[in-house]
C-alpha positions as CSV (number, residue, x, y, z in Angstrom):
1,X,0.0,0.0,0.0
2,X,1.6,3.1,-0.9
3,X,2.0,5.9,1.3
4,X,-0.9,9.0,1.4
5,X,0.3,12.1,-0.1
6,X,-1.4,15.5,0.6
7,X,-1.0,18.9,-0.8
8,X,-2.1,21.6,-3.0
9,X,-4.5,21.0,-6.2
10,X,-5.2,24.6,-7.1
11,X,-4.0,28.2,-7.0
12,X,-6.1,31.5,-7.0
13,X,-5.2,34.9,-6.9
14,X,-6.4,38.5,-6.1
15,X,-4.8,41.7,-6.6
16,X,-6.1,45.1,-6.3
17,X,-6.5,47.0,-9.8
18,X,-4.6,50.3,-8.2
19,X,-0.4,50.4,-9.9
20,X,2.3,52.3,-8.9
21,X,5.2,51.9,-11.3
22,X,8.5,51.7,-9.6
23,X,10.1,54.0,-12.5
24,X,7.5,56.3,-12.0
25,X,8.0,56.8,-8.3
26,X,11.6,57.2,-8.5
27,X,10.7,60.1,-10.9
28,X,8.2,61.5,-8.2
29,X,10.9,60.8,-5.2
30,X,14.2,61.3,-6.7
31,X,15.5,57.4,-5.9
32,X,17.6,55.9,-8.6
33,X,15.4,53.5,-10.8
34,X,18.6,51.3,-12.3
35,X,19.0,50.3,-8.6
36,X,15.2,50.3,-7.1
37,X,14.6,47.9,-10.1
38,X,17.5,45.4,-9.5
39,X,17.0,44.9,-5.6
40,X,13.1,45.7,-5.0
41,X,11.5,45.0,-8.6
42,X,9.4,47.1,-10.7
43,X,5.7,47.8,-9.3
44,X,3.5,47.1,-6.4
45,X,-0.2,47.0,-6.0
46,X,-2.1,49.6,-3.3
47,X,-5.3,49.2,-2.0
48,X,-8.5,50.9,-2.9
49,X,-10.5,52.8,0.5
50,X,-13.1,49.8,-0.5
51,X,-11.1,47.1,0.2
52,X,-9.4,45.0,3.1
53,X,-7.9,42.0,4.2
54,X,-11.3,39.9,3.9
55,X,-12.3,40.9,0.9
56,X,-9.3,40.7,-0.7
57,X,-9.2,36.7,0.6
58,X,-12.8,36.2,0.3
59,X,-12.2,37.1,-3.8
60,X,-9.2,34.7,-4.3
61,X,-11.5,32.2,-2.9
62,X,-14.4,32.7,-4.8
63,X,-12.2,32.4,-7.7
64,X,-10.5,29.2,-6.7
65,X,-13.9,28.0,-6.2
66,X,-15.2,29.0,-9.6
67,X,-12.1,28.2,-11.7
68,X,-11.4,24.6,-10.0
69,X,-15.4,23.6,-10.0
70,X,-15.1,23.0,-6.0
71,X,-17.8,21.7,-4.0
72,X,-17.9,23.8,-0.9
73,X,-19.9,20.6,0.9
74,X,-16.6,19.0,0.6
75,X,-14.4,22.4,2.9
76,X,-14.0,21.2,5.8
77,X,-11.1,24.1,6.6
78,X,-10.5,27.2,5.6
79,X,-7.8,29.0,7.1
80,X,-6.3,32.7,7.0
81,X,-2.6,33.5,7.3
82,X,-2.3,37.5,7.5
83,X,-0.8,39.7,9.4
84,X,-3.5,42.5,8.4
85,X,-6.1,41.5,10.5
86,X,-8.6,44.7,11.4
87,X,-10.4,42.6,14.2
88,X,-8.2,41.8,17.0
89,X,-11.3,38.8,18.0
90,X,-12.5,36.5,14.4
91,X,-10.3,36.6,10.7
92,X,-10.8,33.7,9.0
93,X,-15.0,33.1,9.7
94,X,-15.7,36.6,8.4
95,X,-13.7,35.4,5.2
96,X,-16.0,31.9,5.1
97,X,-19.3,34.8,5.6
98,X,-18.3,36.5,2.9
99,X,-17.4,33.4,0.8
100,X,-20.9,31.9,1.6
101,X,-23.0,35.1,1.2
102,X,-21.5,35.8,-2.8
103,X,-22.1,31.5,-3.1
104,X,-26.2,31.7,-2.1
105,X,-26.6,35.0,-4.1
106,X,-25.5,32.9,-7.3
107,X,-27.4,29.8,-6.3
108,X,-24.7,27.6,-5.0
109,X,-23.9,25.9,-1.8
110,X,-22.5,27.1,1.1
111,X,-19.4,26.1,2.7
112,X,-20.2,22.8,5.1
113,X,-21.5,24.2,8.4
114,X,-18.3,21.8,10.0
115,X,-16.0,24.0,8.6
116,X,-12.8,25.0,10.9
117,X,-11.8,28.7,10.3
118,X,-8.4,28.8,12.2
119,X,-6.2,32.7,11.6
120,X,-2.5,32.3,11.9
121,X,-0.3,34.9,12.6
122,X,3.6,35.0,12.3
123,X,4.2,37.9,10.4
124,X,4.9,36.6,6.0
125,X,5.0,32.9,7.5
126,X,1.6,32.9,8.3
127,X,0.4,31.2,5.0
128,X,3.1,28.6,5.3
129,X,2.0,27.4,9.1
130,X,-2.1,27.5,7.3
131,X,-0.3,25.4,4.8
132,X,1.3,22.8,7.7
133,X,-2.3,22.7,9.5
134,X,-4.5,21.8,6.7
135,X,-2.2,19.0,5.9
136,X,-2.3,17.5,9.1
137,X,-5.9,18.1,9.2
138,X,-6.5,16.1,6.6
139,X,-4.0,13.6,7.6
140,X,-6.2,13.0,10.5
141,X,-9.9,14.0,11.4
142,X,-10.5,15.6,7.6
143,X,-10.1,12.2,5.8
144,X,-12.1,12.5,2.3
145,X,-12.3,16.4,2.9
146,X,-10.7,19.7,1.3
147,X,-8.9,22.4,2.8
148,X,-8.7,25.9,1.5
149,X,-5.6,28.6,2.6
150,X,-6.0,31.9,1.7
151,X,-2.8,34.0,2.6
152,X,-3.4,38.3,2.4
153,X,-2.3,40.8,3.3
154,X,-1.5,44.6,3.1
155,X,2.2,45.6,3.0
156,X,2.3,49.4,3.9
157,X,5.3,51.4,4.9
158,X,5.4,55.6,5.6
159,X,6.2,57.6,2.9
160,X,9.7,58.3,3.0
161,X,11.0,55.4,4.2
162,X,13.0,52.5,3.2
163,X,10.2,49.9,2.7
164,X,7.7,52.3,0.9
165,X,8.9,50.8,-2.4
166,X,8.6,47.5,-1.0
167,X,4.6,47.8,-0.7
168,X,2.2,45.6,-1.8
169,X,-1.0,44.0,-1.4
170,X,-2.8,41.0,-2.6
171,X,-4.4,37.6,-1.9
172,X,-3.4,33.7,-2.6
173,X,-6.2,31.0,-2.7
174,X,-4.9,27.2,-2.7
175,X,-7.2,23.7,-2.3
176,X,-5.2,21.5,-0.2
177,X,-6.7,17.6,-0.2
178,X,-4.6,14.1,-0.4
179,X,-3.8,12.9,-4.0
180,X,-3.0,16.7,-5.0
181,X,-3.0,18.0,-8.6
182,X,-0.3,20.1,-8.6
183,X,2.1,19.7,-5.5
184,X,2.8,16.6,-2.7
185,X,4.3,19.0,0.2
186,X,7.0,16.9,2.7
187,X,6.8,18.2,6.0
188,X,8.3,15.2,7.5
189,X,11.7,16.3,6.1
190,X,11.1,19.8,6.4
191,X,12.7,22.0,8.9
192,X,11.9,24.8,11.0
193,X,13.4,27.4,12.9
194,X,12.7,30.2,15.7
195,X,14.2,32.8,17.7
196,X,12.7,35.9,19.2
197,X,14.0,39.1,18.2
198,X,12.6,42.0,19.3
199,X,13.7,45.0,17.2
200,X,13.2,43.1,13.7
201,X,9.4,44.0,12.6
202,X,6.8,44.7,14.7
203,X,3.4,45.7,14.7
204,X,2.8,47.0,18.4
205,X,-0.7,48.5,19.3
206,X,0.8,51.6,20.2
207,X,1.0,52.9,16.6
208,X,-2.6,53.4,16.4
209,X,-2.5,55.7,19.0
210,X,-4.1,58.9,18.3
211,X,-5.0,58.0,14.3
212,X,-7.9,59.0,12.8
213,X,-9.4,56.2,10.8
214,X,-9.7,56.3,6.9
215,X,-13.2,56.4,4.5
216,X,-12.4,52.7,5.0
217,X,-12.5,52.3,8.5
218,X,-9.0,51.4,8.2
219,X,-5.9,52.3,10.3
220,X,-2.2,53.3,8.8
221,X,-0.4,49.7,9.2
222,X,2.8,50.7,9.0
223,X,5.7,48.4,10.9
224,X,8.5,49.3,13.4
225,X,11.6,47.8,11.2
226,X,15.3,48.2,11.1
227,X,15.9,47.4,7.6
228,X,19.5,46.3,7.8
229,X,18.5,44.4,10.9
230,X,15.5,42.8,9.3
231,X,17.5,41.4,6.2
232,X,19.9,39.5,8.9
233,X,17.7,38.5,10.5
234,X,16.2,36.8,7.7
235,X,19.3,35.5,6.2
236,X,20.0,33.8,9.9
237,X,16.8,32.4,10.2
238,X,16.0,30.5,6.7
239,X,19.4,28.9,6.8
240,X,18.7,27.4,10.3
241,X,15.3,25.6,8.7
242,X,17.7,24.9,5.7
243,X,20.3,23.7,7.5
244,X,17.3,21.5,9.8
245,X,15.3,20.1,6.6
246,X,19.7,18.9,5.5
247,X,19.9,17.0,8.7
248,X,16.9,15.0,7.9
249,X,18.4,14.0,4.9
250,X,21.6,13.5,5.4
251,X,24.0,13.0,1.9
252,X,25.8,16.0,0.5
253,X,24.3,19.1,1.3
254,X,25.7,20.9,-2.0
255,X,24.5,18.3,-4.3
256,X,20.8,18.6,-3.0
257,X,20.9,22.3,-4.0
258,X,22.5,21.3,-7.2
259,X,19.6,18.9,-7.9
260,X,16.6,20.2,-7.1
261,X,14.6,21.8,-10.0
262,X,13.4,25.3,-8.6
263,X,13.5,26.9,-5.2
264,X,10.7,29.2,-3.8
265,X,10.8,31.7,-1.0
266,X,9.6,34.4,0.9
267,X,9.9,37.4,-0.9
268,X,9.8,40.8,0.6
269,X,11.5,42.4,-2.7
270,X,13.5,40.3,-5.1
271,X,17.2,40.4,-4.2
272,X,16.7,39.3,-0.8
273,X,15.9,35.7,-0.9
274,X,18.2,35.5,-4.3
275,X,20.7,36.7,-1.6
276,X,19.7,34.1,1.0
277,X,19.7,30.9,-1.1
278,X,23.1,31.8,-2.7
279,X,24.5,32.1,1.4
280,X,22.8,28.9,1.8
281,X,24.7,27.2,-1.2
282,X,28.1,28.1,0.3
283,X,26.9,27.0,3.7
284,X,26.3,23.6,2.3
285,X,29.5,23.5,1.0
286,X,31.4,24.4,4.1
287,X,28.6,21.9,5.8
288,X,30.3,18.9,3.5
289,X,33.2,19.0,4.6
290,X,36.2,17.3,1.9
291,X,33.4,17.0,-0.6
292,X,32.6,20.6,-0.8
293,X,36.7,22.2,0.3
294,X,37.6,22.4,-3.3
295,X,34.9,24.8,-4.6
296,X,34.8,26.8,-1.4
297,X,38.5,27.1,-1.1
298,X,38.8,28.2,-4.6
299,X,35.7,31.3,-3.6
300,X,38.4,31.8,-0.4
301,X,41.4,32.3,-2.2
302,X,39.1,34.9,-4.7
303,X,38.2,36.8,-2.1
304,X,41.2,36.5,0.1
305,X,39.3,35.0,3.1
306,X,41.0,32.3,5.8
307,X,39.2,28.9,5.0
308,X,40.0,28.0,8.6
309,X,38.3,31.2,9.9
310,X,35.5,30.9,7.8
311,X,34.9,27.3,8.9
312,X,34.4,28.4,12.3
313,X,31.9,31.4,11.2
314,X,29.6,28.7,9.8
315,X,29.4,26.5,12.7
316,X,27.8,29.2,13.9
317,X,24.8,28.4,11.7
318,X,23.9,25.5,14.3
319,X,24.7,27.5,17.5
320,X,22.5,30.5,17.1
321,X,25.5,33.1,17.3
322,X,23.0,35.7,16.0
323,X,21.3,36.7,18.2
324,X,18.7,39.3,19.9
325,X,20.9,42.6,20.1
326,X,18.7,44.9,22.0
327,X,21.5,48.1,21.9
328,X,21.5,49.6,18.5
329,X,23.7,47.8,17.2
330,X,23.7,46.0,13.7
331,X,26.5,43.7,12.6
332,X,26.8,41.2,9.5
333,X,25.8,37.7,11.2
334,X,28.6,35.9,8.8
335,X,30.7,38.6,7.0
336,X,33.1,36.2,5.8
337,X,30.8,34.2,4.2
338,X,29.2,37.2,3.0
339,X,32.8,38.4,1.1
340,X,32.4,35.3,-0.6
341,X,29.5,36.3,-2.8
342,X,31.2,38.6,-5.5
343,X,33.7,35.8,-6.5
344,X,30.5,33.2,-6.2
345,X,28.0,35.4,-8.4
346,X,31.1,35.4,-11.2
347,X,31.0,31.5,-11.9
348,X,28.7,29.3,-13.9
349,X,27.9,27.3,-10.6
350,X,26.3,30.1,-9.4
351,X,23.8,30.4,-12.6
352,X,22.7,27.1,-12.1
353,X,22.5,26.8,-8.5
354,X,21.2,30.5,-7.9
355,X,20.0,32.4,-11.5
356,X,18.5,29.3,-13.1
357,X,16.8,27.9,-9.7
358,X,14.8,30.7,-8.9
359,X,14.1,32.2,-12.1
360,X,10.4,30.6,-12.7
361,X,7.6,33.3,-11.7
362,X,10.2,35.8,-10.5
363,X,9.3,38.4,-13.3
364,X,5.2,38.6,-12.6
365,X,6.8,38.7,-8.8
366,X,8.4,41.7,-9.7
367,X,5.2,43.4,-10.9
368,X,3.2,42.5,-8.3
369,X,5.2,44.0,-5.0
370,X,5.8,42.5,-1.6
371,X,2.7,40.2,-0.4
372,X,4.1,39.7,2.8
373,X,2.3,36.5,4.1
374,X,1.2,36.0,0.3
375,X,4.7,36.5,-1.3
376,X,5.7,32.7,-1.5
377,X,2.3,31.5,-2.4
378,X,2.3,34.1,-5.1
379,X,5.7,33.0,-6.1
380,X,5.1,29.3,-6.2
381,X,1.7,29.2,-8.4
382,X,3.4,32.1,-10.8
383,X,6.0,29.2,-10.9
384,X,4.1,26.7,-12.1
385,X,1.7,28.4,-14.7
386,X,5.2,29.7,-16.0
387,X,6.4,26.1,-16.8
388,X,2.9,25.0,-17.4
389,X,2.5,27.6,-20.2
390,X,6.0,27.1,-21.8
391,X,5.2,23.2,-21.8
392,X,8.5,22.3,-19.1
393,X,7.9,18.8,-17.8
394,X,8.2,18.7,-14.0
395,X,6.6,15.6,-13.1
396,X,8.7,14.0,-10.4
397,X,10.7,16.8,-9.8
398,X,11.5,18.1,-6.6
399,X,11.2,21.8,-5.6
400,X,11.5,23.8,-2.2
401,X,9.5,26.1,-0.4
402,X,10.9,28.7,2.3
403,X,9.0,30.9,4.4
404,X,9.6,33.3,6.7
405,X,8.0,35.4,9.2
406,X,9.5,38.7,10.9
407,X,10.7,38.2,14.9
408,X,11.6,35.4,13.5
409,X,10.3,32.1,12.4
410,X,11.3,30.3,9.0
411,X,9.9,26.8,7.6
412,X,11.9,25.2,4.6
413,X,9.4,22.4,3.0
414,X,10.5,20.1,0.2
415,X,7.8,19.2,-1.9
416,X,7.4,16.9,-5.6
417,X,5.3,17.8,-8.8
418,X,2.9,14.9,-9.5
419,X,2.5,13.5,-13.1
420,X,-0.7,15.5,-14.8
421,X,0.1,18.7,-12.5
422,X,0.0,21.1,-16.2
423,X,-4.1,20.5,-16.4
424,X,-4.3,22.3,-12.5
425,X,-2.0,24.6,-13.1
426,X,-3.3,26.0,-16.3
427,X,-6.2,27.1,-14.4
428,X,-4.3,29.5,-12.0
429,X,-4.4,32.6,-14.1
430,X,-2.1,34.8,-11.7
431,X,-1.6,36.4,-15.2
432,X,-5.2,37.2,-15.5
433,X,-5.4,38.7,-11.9
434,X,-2.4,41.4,-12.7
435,X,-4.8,42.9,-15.4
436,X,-7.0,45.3,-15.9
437,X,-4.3,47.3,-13.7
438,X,-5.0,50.8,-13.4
439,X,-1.8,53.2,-13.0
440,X,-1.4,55.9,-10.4
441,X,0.2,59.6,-10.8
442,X,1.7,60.8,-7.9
443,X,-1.3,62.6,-5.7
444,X,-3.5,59.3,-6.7
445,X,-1.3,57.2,-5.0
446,X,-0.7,59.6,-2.4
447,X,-4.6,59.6,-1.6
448,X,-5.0,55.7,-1.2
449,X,-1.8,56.0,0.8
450,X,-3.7,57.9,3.1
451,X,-6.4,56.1,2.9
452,X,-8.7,58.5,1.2
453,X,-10.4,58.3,-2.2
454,X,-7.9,58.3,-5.5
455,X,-8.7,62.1,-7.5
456,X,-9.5,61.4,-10.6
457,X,-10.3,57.5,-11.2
458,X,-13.4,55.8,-10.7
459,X,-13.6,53.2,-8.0
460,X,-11.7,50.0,-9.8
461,X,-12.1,47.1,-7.6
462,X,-13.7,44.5,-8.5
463,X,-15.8,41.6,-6.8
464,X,-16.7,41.4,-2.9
465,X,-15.7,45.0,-1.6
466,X,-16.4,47.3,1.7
467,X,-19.7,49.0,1.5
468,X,-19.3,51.5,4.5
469,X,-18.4,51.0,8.5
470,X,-20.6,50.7,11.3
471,X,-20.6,54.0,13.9
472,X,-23.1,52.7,16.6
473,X,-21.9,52.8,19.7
474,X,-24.7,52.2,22.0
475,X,-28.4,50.6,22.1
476,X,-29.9,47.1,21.2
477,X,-27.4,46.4,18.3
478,X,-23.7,48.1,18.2
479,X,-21.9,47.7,15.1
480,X,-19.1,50.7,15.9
481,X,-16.2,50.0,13.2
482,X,-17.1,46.6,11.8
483,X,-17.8,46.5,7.7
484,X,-20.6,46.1,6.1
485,X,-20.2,44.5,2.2
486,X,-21.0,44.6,-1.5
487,X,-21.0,41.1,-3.0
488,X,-20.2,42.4,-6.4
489,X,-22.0,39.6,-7.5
């Protein structure tokens, strides 16, 4: 009897119509566009005053739904991964409401009254621990059910800042059930990894202090971050769950990087994971001992680094010498493995371990902006209609999925495409959901920044969206700041 396989079957996306281009806003802020473009990438996607968190999910999973002919009898979970929640008390059930409200209004069936609606929150790896519990849901009490994860969220930094062209916003649907279409996820050989650090990226309650809420009802999201910090902390993190998922397997770490057919990851802006993964290549080598000294030696002697000192910098990978620094300061975790990179990024191994691994879906990634908990879904089903449209045969191929979440928590998941995956994944359309985009000047973007109406556009957004926001604070029925919806249907 062979063994159960569970995983994901289907992919669906939403995006919000609004567009700032990236070239544009460097016009409008006076940041250098040949540099914004090669780390961050080349748009992002703002919100409109009518939209949030729920309706954005509720959308993608209407359209998985529709596009995958799902039989909402057969949910038995639907879970949320965000970390742009606007009720501190239900998430995921208002998405299932709004789901099963749009459903009836068309003449189909709800979602199954049994239905768990679990919200995770872990900052971006929210989607990814979603992901983990509806496989182990239907591992165990959700035999002969589906499961549905809907990662979104709203990236939003100040104007001004660092992160603002790092912004995004936008919603990833997948069916999860055993046999999948598309995907067989691995989490018995996956790893994981956590440490607290407190001055990475946080969302305290404090910020809200003495804002004035938008048309929307909404409040100014924007994070406590120390950019320079943040990216360490991210490098740190995913190669712990890399270097936990290589322990499982055992065999030569290098080779496995060599051999696997695409890597996805979180993706906060695109030269930060392409960063990570090409850290965690040279890791492996140093982690191999005589079978990886040649190659790594040879990056040494390029870069005039001691082999013997950088050995001991990458033991450090295991032992957590990163740690939470609580003074101000900010230090490269591994700086010698860091000088490596130049003399790696110049060799042909470094194409095919780093360029040629990660380059399926990375350019609609680029025009879609920072997801946050959404970023690696988004990244993985871009992925595979990619390949599915250029006819690439991946059947039996194995991939990896890293996520990541802020403060700091990172899950590294190997996963196999199963024979007949191009049927499911022509039906993603991540393509479809980037059109119909509609591009913002300067004091349009400005306004939905703010959270008020965009000057000169008609409202563009498209399916379930925010009718207006309760005020009532007192008698039989209060309803102060809770939305009321449009179906769109």
């Amino acid at each position: 009897m062979s063994k159960a396989e569970f995983g994901i079957s289907a992919f669906a996306a939403y995006v919000p119509p609004y567009r700032v281009d990236l070239r544009e806003w460097c016009e409008w802020t006076g940041n250098s566009w040949d540099k914004t473009r090669a780390v961050i990438g080349e748009s992002f996607r703002v919100p409109g005053v009518e939209e949030d968190v729920y309706t954005m999910a509720a959308n993608a999973v209407l359209a998985l739904i529709d596009r995958n002919a799902v039989d909402p009898a057969k949910i038995g979970y639907l879970a949320l991964g965000t970390e742009s929640s606007v009720d501190n008390a239900t998430g995921a059930v208002i998405v299932r409401g709004l789901v099963d409200r749009a459903l009836a209004a068309t003449g189909r069936p709800r979602i199954a009254r049994d239905c768990e609606v679990p919200e995770f929150k872990q900052a971006c790896l929210a989607g990814v621990y979603g992901l983990k519990g509806a496989v182990r849901y239907l591992a165990h009490d959700g035999a002969e059910r589906q499961a549905v994860v809907v990662a979104a969220d709203i990236a939003e930094y100040e104007r001004g800042s660092s992160g603002e062209p790092t912004q995004g916003a936008g919603a990833v649907a997948m069916l999860l059930e055993r046999d999948p279409k598309i995907v067989a996820l691995d989490l018995r050989n996956g790893g994981s990894a956590s440490t607290f650090r407190g001055l990475d990226f946080r969302k305290p309650f404090q910020r809200y202090a003495g804002q004035t809420t938008s048309v929307s009802g909404r409040l100014s999201d924007f994070p406590v971050f120390n950019g320079k910090f943040s990216t360490a902390c991210y490098v740190d993190e995913t190669l712990s769950a890399i270097d936990q998922l290589l322990a499982k397997r055992g065999g030569a770490h290098g080779r496995y990087f060599r051999e696997l057919e695409a890597v996805f990851m979180h993706r906060p802006y695109h030269k930060m994971p392409v960063t990570a993964w090409a850290l965690g290549y040279l890791f492996a080598l140093g982690a191999d001992g005589a079978l990886g000294a040649d190659e790594l030696n040879g990056y040494c002697v390029a870069s005039g680094v001691d082999p013997v000192q950088l050995a001991a910098e990458m033991a450090a990978v295991t032992t957590r010498a990163f740690e939470p620094d609580f003074d101000g300061t900010v230090a490269e975790p591994y700086p010698l493995t860091a000088g490596l990179m130049k003399a790696f990024r110049e060799t042909d191994t470094y194409k095919r371990v780093v360029d040629d691994k990660m380059r399926l879906g990375a350019k609609p990634m680029m025009a879609m902006g920072n997801l946050y908990s959404a970023a690696l879904p988004g990244w993985l089903a871009a992925g595979l209609e990619e390949a599915a449209s250029a006819g690439r045969d991946l059947a039996g191929r194995e991939i990896l999925l890293i996520g990541y979440g802020s403060g700091d928590a990172s899950e590294a998941i190997p996963a196999r495409i199963v024979p007949g995956w191009q049927d499911a994944a022509s039906r993603i359309h991540l393509a479809g959901a980037l059109d119909g985009a509609v591009a913002l000047n300067a004091e349009q973007y400005a306004a939905l920044h703010e959270g008020r109406p965009a000057p000169g556009i008609a409202p563009a957004c498209r399916g379930i969206r925010i009718n207006r926001i309760g005020d009532r604070r007192t008698g039989a029925l209060q309803d102060f700041g809770i939305a009321y919806y449009d179906l769109g249907v």
